[in-house]
C-alpha atoms as a printed R data frame, in Angstrom:
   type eleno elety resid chain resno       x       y       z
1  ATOM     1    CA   UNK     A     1 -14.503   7.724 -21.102
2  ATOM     2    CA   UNK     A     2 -14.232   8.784 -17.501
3  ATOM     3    CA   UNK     A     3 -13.961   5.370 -16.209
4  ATOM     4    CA   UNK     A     4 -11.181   4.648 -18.531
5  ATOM     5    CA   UNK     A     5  -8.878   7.604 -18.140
6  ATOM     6    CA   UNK     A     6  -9.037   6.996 -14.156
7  ATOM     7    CA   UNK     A     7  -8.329   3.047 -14.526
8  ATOM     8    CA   UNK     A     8  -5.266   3.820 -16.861
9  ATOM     9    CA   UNK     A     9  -4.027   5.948 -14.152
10 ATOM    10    CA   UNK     A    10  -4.945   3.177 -11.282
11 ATOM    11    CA   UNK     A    11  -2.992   0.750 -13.818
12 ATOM    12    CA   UNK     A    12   0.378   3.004 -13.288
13 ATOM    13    CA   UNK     A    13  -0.369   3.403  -9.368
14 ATOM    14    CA   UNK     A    14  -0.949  -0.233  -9.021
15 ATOM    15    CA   UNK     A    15   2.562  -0.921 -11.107
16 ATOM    16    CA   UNK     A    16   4.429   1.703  -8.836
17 ATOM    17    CA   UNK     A    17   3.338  -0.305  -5.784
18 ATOM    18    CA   UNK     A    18   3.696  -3.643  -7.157
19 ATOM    19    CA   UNK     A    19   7.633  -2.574  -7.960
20 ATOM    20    CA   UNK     A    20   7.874  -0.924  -4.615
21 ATOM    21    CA   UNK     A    21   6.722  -4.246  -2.398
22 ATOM    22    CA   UNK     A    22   8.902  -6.092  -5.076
23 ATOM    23    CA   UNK     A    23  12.243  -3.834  -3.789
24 ATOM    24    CA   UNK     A    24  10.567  -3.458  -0.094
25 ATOM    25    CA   UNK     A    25  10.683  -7.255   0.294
26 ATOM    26    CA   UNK     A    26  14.516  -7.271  -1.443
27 ATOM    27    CA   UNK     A    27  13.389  -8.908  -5.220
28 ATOM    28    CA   UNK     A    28  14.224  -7.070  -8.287
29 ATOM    29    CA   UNK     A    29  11.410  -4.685  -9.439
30 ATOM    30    CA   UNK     A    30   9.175  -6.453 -11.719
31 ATOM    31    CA   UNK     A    31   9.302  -9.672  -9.261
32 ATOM    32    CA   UNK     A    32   5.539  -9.448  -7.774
33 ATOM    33    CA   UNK     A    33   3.701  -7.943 -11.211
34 ATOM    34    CA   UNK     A    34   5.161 -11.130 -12.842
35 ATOM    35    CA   UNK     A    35   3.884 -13.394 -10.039
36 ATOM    36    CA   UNK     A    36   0.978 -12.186 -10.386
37 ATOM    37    CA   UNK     A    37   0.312 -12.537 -14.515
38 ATOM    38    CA   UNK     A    38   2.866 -10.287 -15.603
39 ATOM    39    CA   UNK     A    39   1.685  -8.306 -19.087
40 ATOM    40    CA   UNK     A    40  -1.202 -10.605 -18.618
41 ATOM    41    CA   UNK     A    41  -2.237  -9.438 -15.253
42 ATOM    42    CA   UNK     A    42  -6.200  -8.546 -15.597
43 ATOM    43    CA   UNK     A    43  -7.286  -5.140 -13.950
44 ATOM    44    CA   UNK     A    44 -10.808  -4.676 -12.100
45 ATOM    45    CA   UNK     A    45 -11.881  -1.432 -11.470
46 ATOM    46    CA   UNK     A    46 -15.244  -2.042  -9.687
47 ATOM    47    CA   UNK     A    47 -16.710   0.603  -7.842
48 ATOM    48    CA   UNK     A    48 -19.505   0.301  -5.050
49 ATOM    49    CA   UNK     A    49 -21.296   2.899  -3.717
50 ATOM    50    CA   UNK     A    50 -22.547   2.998   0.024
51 ATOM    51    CA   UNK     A    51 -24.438   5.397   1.049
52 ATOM    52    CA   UNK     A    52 -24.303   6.911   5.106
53 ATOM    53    CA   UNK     A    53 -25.986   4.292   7.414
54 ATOM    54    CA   UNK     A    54 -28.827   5.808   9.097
55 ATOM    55    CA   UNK     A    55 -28.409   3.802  12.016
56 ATOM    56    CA   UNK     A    56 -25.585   2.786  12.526
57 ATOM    57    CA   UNK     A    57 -25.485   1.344  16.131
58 ATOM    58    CA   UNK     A    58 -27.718  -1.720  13.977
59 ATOM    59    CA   UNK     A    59 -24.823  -2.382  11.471
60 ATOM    60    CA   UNK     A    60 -23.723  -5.846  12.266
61 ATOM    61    CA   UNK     A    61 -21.186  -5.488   8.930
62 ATOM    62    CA   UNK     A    62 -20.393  -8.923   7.165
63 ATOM    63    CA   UNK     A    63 -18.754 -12.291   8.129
64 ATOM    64    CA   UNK     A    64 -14.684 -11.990   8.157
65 ATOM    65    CA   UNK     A    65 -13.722 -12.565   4.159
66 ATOM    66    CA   UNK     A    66 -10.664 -12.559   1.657
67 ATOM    67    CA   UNK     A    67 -10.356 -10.285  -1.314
68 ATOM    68    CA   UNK     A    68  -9.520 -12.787  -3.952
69 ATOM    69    CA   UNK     A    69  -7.032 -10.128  -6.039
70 ATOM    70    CA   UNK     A    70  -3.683 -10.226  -5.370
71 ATOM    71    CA   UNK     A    71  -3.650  -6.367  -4.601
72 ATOM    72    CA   UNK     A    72  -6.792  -4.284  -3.999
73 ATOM    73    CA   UNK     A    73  -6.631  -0.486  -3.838
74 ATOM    74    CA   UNK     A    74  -9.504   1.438  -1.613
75 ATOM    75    CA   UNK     A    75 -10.247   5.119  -2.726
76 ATOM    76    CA   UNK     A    76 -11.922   6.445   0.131
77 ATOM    77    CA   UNK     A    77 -15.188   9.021   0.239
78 ATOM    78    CA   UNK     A    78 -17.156  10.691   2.707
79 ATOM    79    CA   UNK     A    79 -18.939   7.441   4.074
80 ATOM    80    CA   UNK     A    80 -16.736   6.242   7.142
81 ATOM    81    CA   UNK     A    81 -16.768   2.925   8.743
82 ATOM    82    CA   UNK     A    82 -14.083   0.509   6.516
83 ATOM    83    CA   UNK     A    83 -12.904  -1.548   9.829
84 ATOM    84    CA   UNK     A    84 -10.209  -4.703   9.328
85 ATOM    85    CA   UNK     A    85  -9.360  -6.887  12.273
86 ATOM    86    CA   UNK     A    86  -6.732  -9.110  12.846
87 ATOM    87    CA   UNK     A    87  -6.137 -11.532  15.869
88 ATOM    88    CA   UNK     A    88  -8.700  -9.862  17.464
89 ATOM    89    CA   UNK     A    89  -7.689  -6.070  16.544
């Protein structure tokens, strides 16, 4: 029950921020939800848990990869470390 009250919640967060990219890039509102399925858009709600590294000076991470959704929201916790790079930043 949990699980589902929070992902109908993400649901509205992740249709405010589709319509604001949508009017951020200058399309009407609904333009990127309907690119992306529209009422037919599927939601994920997968959640990982990583507990603190004990040594972390050994963490090589993983090899550079996509997310294959078309918009991925990160809730932070209390484990650090989430690094992105691009063109070598």
């Amino acid at each position: 029950e949990v699980n589902e009250e929070y992902a109908k919640y993400m649901r509205e967060v992740t249709d405010k921020l589709f319509t604001a990219l949508s009017l951020g890039l200058g399309l009407e509102g609904h333009a990127l939800k309907e690119g992306a399925g529209g009422e037919e858009i599927e939601y994920l709600l997968k959640i990982n848990y990583y507990p603190p590294c004990p040594r972390p000076d050994l963490t090589l991470g993983v090899a550079a990869h996509t997310d294959l959704s078309a918009l991925t929201i990160l809730v932070p916790n209390e484990v650090p470390g989430l690094q992105i790079f691009k063109d070598g930043n």
